[in-house]
C-alpha positions as CSV (number, residue, x, y, z in Angstrom):
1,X,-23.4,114.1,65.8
2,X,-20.2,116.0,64.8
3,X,-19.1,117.5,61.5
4,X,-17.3,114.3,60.6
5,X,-19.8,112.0,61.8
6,X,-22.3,113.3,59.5
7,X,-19.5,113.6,56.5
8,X,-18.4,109.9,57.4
9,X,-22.5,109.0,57.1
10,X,-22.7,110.6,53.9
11,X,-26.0,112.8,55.8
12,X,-23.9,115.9,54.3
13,X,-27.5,117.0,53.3
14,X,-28.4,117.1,57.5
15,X,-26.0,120.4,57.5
16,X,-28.7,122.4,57.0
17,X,-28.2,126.5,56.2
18,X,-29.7,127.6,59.5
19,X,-26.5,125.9,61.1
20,X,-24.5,128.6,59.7
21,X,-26.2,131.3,58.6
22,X,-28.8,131.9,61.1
23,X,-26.1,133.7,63.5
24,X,-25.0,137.3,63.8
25,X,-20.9,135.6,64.0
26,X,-21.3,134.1,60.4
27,X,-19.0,134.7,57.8
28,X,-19.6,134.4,54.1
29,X,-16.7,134.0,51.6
30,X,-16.0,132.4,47.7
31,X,-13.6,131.4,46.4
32,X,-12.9,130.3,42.7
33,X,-9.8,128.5,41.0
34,X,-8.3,128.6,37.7
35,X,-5.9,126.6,35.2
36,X,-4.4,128.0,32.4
37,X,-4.0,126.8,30.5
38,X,-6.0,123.5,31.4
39,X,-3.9,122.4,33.0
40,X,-1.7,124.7,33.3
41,X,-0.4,127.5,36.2
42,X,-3.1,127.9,38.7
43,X,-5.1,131.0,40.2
44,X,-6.6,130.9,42.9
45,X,-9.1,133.7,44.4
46,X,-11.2,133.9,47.4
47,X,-13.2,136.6,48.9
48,X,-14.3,136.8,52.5
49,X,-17.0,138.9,54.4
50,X,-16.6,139.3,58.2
51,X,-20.1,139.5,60.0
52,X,-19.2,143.6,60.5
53,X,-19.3,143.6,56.7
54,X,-15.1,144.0,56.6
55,X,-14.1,142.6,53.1
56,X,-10.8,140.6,52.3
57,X,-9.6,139.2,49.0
58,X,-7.0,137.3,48.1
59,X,-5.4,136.9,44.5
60,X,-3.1,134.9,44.3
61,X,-1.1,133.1,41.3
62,X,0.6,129.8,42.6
63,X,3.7,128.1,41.6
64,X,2.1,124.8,40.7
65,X,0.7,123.5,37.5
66,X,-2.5,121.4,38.2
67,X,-5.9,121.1,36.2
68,X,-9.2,123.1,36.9
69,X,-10.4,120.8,39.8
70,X,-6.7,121.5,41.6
71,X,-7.3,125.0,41.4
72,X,-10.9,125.1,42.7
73,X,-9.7,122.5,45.7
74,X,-6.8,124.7,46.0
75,X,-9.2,127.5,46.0
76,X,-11.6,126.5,48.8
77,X,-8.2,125.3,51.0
78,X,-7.0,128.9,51.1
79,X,-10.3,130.5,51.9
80,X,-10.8,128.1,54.6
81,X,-7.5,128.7,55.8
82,X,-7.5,132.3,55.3
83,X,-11.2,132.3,57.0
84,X,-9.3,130.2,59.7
85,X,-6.2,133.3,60.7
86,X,-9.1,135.7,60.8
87,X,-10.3,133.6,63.5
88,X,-13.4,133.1,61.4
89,X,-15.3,129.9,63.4
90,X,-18.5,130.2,61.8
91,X,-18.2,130.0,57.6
92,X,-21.1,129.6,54.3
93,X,-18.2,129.1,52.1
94,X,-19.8,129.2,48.3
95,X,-18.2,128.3,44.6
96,X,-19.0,127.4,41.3
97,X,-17.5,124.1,41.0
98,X,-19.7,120.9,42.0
99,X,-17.3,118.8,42.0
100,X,-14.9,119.8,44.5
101,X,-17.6,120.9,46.6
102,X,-19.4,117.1,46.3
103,X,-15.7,115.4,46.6
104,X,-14.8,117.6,49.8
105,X,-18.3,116.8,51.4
106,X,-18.1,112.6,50.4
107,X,-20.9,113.2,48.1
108,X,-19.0,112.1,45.6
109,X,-15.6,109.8,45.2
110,X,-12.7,110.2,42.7
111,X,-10.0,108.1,42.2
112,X,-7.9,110.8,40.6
113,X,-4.7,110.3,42.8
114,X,-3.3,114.0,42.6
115,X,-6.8,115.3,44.0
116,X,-6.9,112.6,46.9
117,X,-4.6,114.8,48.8
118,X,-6.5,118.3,48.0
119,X,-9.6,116.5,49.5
120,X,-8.2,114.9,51.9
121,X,-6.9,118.2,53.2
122,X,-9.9,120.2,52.8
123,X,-12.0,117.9,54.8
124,X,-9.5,118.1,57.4
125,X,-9.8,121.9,57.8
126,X,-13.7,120.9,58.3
127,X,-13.8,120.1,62.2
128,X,-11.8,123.6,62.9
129,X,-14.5,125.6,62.7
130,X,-17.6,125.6,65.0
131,X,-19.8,125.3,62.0
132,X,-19.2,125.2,58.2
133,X,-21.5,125.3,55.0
134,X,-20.2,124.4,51.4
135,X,-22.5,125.8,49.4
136,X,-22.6,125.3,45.1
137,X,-23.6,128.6,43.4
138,X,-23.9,129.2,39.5
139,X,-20.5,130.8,38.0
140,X,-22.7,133.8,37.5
141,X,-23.0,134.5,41.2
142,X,-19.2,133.7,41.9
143,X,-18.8,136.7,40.0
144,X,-16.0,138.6,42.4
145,X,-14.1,135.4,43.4
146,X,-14.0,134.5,39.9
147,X,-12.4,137.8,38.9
148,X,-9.9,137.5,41.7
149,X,-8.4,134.1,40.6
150,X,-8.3,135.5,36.4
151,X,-6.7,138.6,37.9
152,X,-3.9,136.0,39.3
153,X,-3.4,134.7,35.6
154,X,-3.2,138.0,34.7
155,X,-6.6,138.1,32.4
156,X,-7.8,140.9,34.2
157,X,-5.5,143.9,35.1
């Protein structure tokens, strides 16, 4: 079955890590958002590592005003689509917040109308790549994306 068969089955737990990870073309990224306040202007960071080892970060402050789950679905769009330009096609993509990871993978359902379209969007990005693992990680191992999206909201210099 494809990506969105399994996502449209709710079998989101069939996407096992030896997908992904298992090959030598795997990349690995995180990514982290952040409103301040809450809500408030939104940061977003993401950090990506190419299977040569080649880092890239992105900081990046946004123009938008959302809450902490718009920033972390904001967050995990621009990695993906940053992971995308690099020609990334296979991605573990890891952060700290459950619930966009569980909304984005149909774990879970909101009917919070200004995330709809952040979802919606996210899953969308899904089928371009060969193979793609959200993965939830405590905040304490998210430590680098985490610093990249405070740096955009100018708490870190």
């Amino acid at each position: 079955p494809s990506l969105r068969q399994l996502l449209a089955a709710g079998a989101a737990q069939r996407l096992s890590t030896s997908l992904v990870s298992a090959s030598p073309h795997t990349w690995h990224g995180w990514f982290d958002g952040g409103a301040l306040p809450n809500p408030g202007k939104i940061g977003i960071g993401v950090l990506l590592i190419s299977p040569d080892g080649a880092r890239h970060e992105h900081s990046r402050k946004t123009s938008l005003v959302g809450c902490s789950n718009e920033a972390e679905l904001r967050a995990m769009i621009a990695a993906m689509e940053l992971a995308l330009t690099a020609d990334c096609r296979r991605l573990v993509l890891c952060g700290d917040s459950q619930v966009a990871i569980r909304y984005v993978m149909n774990q879970d359902k909101t009917q919070i109308e200004r995330l709809l379209p952040l979802i919606a969007l996210a899953q969308n990005k899904l089928p371009q790549f060969d193979a793609i693992e959200l993965r939830w990680i405590p905040r304490h191992r998210n430590h680098e994306a985490d610093c990249l999206s405070r740096m955009a909201l100018g708490l870190l210099d």
